[in-house]
VOMAR-494416 format. One record per residue (C-alpha): residue in three letters; chain; x negated, y negated, z. Coordinates in steps of 0.2 Angstrom, whole numbers, always signed. Each point is the difference from the previous one (the first is absolute). Layout:
N
(site ala; A; (X; Y; Z))
...
END
This chain:
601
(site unk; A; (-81; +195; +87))
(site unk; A; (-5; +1; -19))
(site unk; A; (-16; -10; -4))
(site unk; A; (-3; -9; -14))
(site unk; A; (-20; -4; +0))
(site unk; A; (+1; -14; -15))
(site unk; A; (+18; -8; +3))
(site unk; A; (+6; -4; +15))
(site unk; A; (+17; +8; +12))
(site unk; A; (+14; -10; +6))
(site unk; A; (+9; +3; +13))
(site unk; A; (+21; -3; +3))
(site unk; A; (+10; +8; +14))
(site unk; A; (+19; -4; +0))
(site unk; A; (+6; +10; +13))
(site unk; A; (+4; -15; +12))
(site unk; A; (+11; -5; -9))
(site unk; A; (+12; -6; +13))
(site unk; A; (-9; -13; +5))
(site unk; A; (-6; -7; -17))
(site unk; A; (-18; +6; +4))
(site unk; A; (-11; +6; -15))
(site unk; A; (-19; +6; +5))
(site unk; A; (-10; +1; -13))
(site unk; A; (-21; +2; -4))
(site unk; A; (-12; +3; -8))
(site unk; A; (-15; +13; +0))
(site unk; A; (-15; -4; -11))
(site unk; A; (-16; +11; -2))
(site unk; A; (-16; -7; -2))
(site unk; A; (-14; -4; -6))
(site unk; A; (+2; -17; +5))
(site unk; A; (-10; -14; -8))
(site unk; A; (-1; -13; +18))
(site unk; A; (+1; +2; +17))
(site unk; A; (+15; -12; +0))
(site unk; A; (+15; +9; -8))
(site unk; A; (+13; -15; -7))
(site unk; A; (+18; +1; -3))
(site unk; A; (+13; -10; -7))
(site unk; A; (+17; +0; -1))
(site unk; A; (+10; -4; -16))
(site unk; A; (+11; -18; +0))
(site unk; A; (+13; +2; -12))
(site unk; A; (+6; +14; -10))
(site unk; A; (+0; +2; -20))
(site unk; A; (+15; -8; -9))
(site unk; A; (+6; -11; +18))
(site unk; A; (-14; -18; -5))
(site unk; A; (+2; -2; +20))
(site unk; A; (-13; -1; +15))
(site unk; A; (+9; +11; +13))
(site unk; A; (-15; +4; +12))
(site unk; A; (+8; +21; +5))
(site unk; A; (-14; +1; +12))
(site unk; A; (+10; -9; +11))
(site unk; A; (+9; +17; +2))
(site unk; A; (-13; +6; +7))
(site unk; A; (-4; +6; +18))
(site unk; A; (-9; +14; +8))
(site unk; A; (-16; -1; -8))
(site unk; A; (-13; +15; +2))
(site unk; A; (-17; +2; -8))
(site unk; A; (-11; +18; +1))
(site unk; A; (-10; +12; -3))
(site unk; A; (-5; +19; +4))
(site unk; A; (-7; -7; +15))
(site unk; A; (+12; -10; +7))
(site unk; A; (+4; -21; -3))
(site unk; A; (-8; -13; -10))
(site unk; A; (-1; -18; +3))
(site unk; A; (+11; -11; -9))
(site unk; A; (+7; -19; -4))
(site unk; A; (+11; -7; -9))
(site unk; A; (-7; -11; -16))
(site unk; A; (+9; -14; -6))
(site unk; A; (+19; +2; -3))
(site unk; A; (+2; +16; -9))
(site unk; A; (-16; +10; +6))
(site unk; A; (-9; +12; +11))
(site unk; A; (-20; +3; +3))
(site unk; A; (-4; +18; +9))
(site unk; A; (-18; +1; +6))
(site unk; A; (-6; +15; -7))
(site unk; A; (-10; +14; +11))
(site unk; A; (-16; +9; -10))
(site unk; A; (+6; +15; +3))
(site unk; A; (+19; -6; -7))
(site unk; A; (+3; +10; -14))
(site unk; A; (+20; +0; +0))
(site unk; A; (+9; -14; +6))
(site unk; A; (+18; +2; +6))
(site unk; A; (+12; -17; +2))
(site unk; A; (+18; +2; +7))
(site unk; A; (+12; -16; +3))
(site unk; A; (+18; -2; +3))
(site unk; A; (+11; -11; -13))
(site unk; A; (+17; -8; +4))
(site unk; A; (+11; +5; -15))
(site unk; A; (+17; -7; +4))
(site unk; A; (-1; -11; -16))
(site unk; A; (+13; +5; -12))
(site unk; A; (-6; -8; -20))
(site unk; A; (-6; +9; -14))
(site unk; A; (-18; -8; +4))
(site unk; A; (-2; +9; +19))
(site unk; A; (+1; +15; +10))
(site unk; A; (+16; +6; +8))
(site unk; A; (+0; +14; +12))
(site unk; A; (+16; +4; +11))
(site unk; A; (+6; +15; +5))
(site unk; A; (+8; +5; -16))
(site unk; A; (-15; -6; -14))
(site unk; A; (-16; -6; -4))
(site unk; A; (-4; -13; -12))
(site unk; A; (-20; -1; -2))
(site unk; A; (-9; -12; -10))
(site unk; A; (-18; +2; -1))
(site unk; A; (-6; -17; +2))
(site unk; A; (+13; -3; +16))
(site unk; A; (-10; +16; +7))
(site unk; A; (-19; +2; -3))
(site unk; A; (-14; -8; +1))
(site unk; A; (-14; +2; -14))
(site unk; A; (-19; -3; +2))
(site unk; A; (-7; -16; -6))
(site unk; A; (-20; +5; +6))
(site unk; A; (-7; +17; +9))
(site unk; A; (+3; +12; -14))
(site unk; A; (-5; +2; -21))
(site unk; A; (+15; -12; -5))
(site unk; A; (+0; +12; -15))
(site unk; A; (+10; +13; +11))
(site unk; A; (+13; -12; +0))
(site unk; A; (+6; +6; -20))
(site unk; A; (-4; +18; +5))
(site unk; A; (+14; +12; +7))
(site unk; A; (+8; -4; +16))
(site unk; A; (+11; +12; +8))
(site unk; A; (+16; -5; +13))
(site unk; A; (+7; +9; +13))
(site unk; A; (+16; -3; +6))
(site unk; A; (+10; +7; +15))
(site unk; A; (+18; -2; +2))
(site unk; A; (+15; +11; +8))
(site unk; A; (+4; +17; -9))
(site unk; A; (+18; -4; -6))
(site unk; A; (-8; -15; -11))
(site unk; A; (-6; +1; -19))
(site unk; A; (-11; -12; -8))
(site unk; A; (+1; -10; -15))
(site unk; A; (-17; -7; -7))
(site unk; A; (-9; -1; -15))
(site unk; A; (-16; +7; +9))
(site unk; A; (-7; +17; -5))
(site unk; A; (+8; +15; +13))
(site unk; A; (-15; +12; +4))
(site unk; A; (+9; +6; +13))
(site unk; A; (+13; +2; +16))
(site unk; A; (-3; +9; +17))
(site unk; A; (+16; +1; +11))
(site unk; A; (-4; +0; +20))
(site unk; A; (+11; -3; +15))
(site unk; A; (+14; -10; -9))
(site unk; A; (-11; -8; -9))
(site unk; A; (-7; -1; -18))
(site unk; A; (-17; -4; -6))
(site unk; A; (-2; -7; -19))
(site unk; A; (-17; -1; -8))
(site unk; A; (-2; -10; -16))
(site unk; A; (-12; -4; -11))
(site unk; A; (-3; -17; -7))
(site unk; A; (-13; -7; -15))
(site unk; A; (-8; -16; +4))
(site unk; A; (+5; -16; +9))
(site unk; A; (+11; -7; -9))
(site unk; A; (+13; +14; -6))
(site unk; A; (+1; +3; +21))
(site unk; A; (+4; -18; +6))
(site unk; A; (+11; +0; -14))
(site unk; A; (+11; +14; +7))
(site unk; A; (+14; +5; +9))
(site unk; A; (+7; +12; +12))
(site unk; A; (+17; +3; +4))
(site unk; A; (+4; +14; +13))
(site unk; A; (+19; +1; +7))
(site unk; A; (+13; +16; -1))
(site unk; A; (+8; -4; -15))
(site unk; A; (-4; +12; -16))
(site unk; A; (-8; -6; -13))
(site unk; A; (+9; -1; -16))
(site unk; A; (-10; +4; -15))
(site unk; A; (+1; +1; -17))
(site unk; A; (-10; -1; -18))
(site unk; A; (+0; -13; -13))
(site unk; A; (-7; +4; -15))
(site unk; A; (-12; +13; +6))
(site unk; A; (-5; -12; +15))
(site unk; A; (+6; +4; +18))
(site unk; A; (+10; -13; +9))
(site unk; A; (+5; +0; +19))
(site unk; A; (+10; -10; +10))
(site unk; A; (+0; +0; +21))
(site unk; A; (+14; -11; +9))
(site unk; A; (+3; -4; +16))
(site unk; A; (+10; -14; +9))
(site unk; A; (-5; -9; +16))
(site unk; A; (+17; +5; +7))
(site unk; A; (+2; +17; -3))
(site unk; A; (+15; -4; -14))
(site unk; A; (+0; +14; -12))
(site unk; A; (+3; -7; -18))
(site unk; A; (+14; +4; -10))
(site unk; A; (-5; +14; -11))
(site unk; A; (+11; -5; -16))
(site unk; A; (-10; -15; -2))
(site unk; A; (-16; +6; +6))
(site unk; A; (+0; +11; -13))
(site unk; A; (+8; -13; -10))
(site unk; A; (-18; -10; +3))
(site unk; A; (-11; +15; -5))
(site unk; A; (+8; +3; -17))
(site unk; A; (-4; -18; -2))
(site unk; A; (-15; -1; +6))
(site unk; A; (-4; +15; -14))
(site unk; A; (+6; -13; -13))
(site unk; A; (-13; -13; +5))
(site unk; A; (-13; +12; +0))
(site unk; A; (+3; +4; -18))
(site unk; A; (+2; -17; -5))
(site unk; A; (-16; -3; +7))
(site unk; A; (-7; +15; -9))
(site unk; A; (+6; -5; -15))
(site unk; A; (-9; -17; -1))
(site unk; A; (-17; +5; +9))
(site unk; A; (+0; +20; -3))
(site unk; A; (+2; +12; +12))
(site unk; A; (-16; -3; +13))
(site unk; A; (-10; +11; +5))
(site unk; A; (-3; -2; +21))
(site unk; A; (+7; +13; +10))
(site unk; A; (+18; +0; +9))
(site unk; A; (+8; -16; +3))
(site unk; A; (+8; -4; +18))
(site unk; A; (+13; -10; +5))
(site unk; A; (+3; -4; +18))
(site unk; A; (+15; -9; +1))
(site unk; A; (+6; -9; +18))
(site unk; A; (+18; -4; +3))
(site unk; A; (+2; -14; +15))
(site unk; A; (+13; -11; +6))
(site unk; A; (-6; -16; -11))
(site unk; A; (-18; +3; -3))
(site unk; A; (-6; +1; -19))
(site unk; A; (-16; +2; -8))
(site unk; A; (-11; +8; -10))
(site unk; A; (-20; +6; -3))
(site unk; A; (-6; +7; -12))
(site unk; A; (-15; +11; +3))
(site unk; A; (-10; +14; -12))
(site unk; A; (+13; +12; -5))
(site unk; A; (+12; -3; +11))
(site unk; A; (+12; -15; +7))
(site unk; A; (+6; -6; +14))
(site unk; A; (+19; -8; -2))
(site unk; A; (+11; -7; +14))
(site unk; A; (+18; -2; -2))
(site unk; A; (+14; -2; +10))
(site unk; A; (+10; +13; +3))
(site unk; A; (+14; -8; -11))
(site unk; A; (-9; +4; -14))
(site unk; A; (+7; +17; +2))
(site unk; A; (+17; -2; +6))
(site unk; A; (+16; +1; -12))
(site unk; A; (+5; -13; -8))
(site unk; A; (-17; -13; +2))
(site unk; A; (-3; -4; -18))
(site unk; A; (-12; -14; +4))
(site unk; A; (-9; +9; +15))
(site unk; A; (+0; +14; -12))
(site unk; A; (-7; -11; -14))
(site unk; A; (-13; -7; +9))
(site unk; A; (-6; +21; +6))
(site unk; A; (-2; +4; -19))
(site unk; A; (-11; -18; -5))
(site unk; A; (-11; +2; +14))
(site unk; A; (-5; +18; -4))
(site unk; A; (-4; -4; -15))
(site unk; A; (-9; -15; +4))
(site unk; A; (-11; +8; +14))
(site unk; A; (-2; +16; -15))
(site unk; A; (-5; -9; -13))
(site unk; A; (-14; -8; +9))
(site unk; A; (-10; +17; -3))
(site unk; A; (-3; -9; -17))
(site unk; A; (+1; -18; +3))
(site unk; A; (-11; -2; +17))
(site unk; A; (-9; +18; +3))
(site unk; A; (-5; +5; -14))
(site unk; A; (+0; -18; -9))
(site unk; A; (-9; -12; +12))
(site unk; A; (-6; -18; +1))
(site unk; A; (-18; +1; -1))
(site unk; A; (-2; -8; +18))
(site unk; A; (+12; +17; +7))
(site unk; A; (-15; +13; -8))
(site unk; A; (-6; +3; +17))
(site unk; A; (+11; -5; +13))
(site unk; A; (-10; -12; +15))
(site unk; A; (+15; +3; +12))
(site unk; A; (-9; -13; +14))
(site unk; A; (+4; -15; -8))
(site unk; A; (+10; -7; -14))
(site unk; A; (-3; +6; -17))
(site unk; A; (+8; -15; -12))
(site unk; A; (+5; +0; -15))
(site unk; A; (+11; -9; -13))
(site unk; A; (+10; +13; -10))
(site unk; A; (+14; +8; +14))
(site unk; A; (+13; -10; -12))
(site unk; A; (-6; +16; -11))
(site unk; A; (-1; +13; +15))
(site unk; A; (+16; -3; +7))
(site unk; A; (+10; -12; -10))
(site unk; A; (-4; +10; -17))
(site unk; A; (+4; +16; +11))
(site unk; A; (+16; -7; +7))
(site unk; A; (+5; -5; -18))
(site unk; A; (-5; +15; -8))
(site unk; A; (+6; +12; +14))
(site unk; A; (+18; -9; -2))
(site unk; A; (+0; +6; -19))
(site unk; A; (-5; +17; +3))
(site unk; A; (+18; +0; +11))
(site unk; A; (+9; -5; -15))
(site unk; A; (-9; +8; -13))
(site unk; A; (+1; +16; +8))
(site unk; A; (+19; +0; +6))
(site unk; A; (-4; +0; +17))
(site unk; A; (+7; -20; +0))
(site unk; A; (+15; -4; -12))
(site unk; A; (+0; -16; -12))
(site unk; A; (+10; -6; +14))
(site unk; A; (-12; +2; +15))
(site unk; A; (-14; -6; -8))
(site unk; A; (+11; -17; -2))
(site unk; A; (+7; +0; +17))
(site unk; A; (-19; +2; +5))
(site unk; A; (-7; -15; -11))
(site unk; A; (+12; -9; +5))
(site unk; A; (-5; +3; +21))
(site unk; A; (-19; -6; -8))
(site unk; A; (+10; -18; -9))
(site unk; A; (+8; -4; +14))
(site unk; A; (-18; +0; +11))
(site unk; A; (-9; -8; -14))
(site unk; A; (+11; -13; -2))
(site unk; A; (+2; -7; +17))
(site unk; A; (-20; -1; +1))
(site unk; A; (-10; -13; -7))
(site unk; A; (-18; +6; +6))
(site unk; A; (-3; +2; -20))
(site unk; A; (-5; -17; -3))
(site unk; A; (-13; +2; +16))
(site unk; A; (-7; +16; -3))
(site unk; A; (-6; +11; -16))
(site unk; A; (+2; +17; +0))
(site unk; A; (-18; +3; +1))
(site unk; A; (-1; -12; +15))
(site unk; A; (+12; +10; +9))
(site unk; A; (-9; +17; -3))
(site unk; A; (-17; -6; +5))
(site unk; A; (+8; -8; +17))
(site unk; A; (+11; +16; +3))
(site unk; A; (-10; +3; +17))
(site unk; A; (+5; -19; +5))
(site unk; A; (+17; -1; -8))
(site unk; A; (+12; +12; -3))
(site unk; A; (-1; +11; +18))
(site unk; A; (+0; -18; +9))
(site unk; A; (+16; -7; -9))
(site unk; A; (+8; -13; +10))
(site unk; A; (+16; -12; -1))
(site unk; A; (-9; -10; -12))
(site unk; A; (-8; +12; -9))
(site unk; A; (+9; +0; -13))
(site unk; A; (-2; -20; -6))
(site unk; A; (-18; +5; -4))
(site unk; A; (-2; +17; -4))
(site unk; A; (+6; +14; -9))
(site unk; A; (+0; +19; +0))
(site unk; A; (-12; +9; -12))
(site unk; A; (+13; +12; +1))
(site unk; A; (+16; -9; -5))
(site unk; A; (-7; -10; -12))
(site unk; A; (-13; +10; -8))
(site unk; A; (+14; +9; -2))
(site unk; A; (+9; -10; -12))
(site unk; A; (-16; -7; -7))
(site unk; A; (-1; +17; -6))
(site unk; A; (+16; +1; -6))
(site unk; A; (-2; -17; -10))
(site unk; A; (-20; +9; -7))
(site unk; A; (+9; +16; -6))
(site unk; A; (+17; -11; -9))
(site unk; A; (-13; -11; -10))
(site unk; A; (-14; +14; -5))
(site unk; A; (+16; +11; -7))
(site unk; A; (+6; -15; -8))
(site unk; A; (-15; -2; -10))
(site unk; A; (-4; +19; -4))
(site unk; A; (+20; +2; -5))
(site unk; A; (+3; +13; +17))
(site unk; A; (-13; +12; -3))
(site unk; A; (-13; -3; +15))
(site unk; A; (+5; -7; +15))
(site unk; A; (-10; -6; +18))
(site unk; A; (+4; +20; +5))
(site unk; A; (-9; +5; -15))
(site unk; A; (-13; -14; +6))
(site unk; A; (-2; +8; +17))
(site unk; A; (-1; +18; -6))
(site unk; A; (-17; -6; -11))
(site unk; A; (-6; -7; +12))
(site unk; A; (-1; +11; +10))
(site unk; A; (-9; +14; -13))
(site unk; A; (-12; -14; -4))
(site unk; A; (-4; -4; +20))
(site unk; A; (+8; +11; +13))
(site unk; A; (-9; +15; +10))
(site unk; A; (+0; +17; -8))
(site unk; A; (+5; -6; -17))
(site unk; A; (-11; +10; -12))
(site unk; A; (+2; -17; -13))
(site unk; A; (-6; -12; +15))
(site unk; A; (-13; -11; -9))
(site unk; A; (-4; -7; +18))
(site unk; A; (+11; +1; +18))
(site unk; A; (+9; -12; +6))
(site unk; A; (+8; -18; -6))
(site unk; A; (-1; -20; +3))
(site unk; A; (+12; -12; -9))
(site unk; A; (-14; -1; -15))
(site unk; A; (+6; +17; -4))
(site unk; A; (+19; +1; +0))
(site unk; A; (-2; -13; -10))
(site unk; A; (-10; +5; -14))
(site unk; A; (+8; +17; +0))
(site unk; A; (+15; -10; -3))
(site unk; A; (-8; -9; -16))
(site unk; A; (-3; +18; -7))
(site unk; A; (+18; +4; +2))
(site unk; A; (+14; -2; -13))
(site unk; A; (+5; -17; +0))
(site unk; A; (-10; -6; +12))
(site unk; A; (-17; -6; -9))
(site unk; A; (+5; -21; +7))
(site unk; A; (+8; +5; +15))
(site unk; A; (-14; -5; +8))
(site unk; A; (+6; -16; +7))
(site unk; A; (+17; +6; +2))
(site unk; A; (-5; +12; +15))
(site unk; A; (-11; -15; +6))
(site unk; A; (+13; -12; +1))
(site unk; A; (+10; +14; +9))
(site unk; A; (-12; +4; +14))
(site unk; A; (-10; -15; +3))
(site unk; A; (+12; -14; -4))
(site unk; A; (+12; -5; +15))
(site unk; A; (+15; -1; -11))
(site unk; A; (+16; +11; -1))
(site unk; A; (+0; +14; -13))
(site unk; A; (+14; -2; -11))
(site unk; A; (+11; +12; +1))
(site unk; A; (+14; -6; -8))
(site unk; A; (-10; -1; -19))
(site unk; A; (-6; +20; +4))
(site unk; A; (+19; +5; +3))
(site unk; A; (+5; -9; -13))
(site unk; A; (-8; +14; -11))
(site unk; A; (+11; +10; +4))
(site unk; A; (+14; -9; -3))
(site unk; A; (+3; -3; +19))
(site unk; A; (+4; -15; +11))
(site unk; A; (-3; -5; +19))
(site unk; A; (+16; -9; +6))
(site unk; A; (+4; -3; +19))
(site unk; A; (+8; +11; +11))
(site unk; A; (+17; +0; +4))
(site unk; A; (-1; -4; +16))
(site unk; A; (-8; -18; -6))
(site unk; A; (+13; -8; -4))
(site unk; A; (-3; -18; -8))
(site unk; A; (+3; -14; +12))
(site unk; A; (-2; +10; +17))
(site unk; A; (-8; -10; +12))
(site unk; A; (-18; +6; +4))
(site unk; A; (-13; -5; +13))
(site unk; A; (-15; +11; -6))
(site unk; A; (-4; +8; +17))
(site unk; A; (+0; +17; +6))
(site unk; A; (+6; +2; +17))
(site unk; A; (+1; +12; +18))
(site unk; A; (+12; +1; +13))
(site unk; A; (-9; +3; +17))
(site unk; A; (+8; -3; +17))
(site unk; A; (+15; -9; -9))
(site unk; A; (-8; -11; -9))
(site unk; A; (-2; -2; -19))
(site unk; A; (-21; -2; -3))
(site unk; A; (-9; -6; -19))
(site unk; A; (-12; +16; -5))
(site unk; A; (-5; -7; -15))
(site unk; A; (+2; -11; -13))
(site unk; A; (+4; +2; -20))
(site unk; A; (-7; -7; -13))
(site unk; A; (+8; -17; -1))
(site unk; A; (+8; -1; +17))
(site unk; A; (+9; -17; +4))
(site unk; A; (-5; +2; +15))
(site unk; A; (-19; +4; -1))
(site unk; A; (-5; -16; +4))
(site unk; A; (+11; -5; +16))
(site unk; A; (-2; +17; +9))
(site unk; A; (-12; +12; +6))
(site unk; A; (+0; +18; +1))
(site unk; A; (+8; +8; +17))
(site unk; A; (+9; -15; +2))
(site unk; A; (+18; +2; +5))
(site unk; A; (+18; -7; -12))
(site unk; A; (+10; -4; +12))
(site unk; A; (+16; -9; -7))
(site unk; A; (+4; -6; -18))
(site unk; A; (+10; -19; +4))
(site unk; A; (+2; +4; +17))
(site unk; A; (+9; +18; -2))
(site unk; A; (-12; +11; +13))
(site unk; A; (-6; +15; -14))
(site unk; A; (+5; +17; +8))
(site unk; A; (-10; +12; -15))
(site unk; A; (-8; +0; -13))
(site unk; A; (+15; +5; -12))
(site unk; A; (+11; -15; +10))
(site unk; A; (-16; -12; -5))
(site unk; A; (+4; +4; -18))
(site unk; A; (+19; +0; +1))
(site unk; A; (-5; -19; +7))
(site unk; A; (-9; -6; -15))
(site unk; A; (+9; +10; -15))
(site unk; A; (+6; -8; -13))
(site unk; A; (-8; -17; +6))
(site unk; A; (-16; -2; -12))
(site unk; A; (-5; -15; -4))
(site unk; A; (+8; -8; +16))
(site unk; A; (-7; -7; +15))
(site unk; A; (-1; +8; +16))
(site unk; A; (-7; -2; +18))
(site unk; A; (-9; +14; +7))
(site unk; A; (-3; +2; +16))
(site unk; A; (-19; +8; +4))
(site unk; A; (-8; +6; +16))
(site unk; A; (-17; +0; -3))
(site unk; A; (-14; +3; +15))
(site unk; A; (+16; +0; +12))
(site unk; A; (+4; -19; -6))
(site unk; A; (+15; -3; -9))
(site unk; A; (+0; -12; -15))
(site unk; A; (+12; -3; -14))
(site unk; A; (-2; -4; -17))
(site unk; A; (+10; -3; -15))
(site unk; A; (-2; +11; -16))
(site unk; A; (+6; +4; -18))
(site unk; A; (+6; +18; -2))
(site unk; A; (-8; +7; -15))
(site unk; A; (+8; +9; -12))
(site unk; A; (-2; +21; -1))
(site unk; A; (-13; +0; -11))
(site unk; A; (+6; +14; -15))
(site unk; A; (-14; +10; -4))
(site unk; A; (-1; +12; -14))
(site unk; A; (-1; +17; +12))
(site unk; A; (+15; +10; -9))
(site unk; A; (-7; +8; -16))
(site unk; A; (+15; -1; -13))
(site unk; A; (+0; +8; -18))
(site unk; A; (+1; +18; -4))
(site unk; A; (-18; -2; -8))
(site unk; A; (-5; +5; -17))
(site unk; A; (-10; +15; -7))
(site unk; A; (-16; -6; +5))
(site unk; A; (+8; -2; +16))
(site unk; A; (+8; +21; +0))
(site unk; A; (-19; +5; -4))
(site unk; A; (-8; -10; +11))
(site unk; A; (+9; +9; +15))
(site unk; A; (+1; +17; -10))
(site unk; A; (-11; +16; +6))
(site unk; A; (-17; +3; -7))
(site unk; A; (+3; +19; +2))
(site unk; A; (-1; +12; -16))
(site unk; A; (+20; +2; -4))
END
């Protein structure tokens, strides 16, 4: 085993992979600073505003040294205290880790991969040691069957093949950039490439053993190659090493991470099938998404995200910026760049109208709200959630889209919200050579954005966007393209409309929610059961429709179970409310450059 006398060695072996066990460790050298030797281990992960406690993976806990075990005991939730000997001078932990989780945010380990997350694996030291070995150079050591290959952004020092088996060694600088990793390992070849000098590498692998259809895997990388240089061409070409792109195809799971040079992205496997232009869609947003937070999140950080505390939450009240602006931005790349026609980028805002429109959370919740209570809000959505709240993602989306309309409007198209995010992060981000100082807070985005053509008195324009509760208007920002919302076709005027989502379970037709303006929010609760519209017994969801079509503004008497108890109560179908979803207009010149390519000709 290499030593590394400053940093510390971490310890992974996948090799049982059968039964979804990961071992890992650590080994530290001394000196050590206490008798009492503290470790904690991390509660969320970078990028996922979530306490998810991983050390309840854990089992199997070992503690020693040359001479045999130490004394330990667990401290609070996430840590561990090892009694120190004075002759310790190494100490060695091993412990078991449950990784049959399968998100972008975990480890998975079965007998065909390993998905390794640093802050789902090791503990780090809280007291014991010189906390300034923390930001020296650690180095990992990873053990997995012999006819795997690894995917990371880690530092390869080297591989030692034994017994069916292989041995990877890598190198990492400093706390952060390691929790901020990935690992993939699994048969698959890599596929790599270069972008504009810069090597690219993409390892897939699918949790059913499903090998993807080549045409449009390859179909993907070409795109992906597009982004890349769309990105390039708006923030320059960056200087990190190789980017890596682990991408996980699944049944139904999606998600995506993104982590220091690299990405995680889930899809399922859809995505790659023939003929799946939405899955397909959806594959190419949400790589460039999770790429171009490189920029906007790794290197460009709220002020409160400097130094990652990953015990407990770290608020702040700018993700409408971190991922709505990303989500927004990272859509344009796609149609700026070709991977996305004129037509996808309208089907896909049309997906995003149609979820705004049925929410009403708006007038509740600011965007800056809804970012500072991400930890309480957005991963604990409920049936109601969406009367009160909103997604920073969603609509920080379209807030965005409403910032970069008005500031081209005033500066006559030369300077938009990407130009906006591209200063910024020269004046603020980490390893820009311009940086006056690292890292943002609202104060700043919006001051840059007085400096910017156009937008000297937007001051209180961005402020009514993110801290009023009040709906963007979207419809005044289109209509400087010369384009119009209308309704879908499928809303048809006059069709009768009770406002509520619904399930089936067990036969029966259940409310799951209910939209903005429901006639029947106030005489019905969520879970309770339709049972028959004037005494005809509802056999679906589709048959409860056929019942009230054509039949707004009329009476009916709907019969409820609620708790078990039936009740029955008359109520006046609404009409389908006809919201502007549907963009309509071919759009004007501004409109052809605003979704044009940045790229030299």
């Amino acid at each position: 085993m290499s030593q590394n006398p400053s940093g510390l060695c971490f310890l992974a072996d996948a090799t049982n992979g059968a039964e979804h066990r990961l071992m890992a460790g650590l080994v530290i050298d001394g000196p050590f600073t206490s008798t009492s030797l503290v470790l904690r281990f991390p509660r969320w992960v970078p990028g996922s505003y979530f306490l998810r406690e991983p050390i309840q993976h854990m089992f199997d806990f070992e503690a020693s040294d040359d001479n045999g075990s130490l004394t330990w005991k667990r401290v609070g939730v996430d840590g561990i205290a090892i009694r120190l000997k004075n002759t310790t001078s190494q100490v060695h932990l091993r412990y078991g880790l449950l990784a049959n989780e399968l998100t972008v945010r975990s480890n998975h380990l079965d007998a065909t991969h390993l998905h390794l997350m640093p802050p789902f694996t090791w503990f780090w030291p809280e007291k014991g040691i010189d906390l300034g070995r923390l930001e020296q150079t650690h180095t990992v050591q990873l053990t997995a069957p012999s006819t795997w290959t690894p995917a990371t952004q880690l530092h390869e020092e080297n591989s030692v093949e034994e017994n069916e088996t292989v041995l990877w060694t890598y190198r990492a600088e400093g706390r952060d950039y390691l929790l901020d990793s990935i690992v993939e390992v699994n048969e698959n070849p890599c596929i790599t490439y270069t972008v504009d000098g810069r090597q690219h590498r993409i390892k897939w692998w699918d949790s059913g053993g499903h090998v993807p259809d080549k045409v449009r895997l390859d179909a993907f990388v070409e795109d992906t190659k597009r982004i890349i240089k769309e990105h390039h061409a708006l923030f320059g070409v960056p200087s990190w090493p190789a980017y890596t792109t682990v991408l996980h195809l699944t049944d139904t799971g999606r998600g995506g991470l993104e982590h220091m040079n690299s990405q995680t992205s889930m899809m399922p496997r859809q995505c790659l099938f023939p003929k799946h232009a939405d899955e397909y869609r959806d594959l190419v947003s949400l790589f460039s998404h999770e790429y171009l937070h490189q920029w906007n999140v790794k290197r460009l950080r709220p002020k409160a995200f400097l130094n990652y505390d990953l015990q407990s939450e770290t608020h702040t009240d700018l993700l409408w910026w971190f991922e709505g602006g990303t989500s927004w931005l990272g859509d344009m790349m796609c149609v700026r760049s070709g991977a996305w026609t004129e037509e996808d980028w309208r089907i896909d805002f049309e997906r995003k109208m149609k979820r705004h429109t049925v929410r009403n959370g708006m007038h509740r919740e600011s965007l800056a709200e809804s970012s500072h209570d991400a930890w309480i809000h957005l991963y604990r959505g409920g049936p109601y959630t969406r009367e009160s709240q909103i997604s920073y993602y969603l609509e920080g989306e379209l807030a965005m889209l409403c910032l970069d309309v008005e500031l081209r409007r005033r500066n006559q198209n030369t300077f938009g919200a990407c130009d906006l995010m591209a200063k910024l992060v020269r004046k603020y981000a980490l390893d820009s050579e311009e940086a006056e100082e690292v890292g943002v807070e609202y104060r700043d985005i919006r001051s840059t954005l007085k400096t910017c053509p156009g937008g000297q008195s937007m001051g209180p324009f961005l402020d009514n966007l993110v801290k009023k509760r009040a709906l963007p208007n979207i419809a005044k920002a289109l209509s400087s393209f010369r384009l119009k919302l209308a309704p879908h076709p499928s809303d048809e005027a006059g069709t009768g409309w009770l406002g509520v989502n619904l399930r089936e379970a067990n036969g029966r037709v259940l409310i799951a929610s209910h939209q903005a303006g429901s006639p029947l929010r106030m005489f019905t609760q969520v879970g309770d059961e339709v049972v028959a519209v004037d005494g005809v017994r509802i056999r679906s969801s589709n048959h409860l429709a056929k019942l009230v079509a054509g039949r707004a503004g009329q009476a009916i008497n709907l019969d409820i179970a609620h708790e078990g108890i039936l009740t029955s109560t008359n109520v006046t179908v609404g009409e389908s409310l006809q919201h502007g979803v549907t963009l309509k207009g071919r759009g004007n010149e501004r409109w052809k450059t605003w979704i044009t390519s940045r790229q030299d000709p």
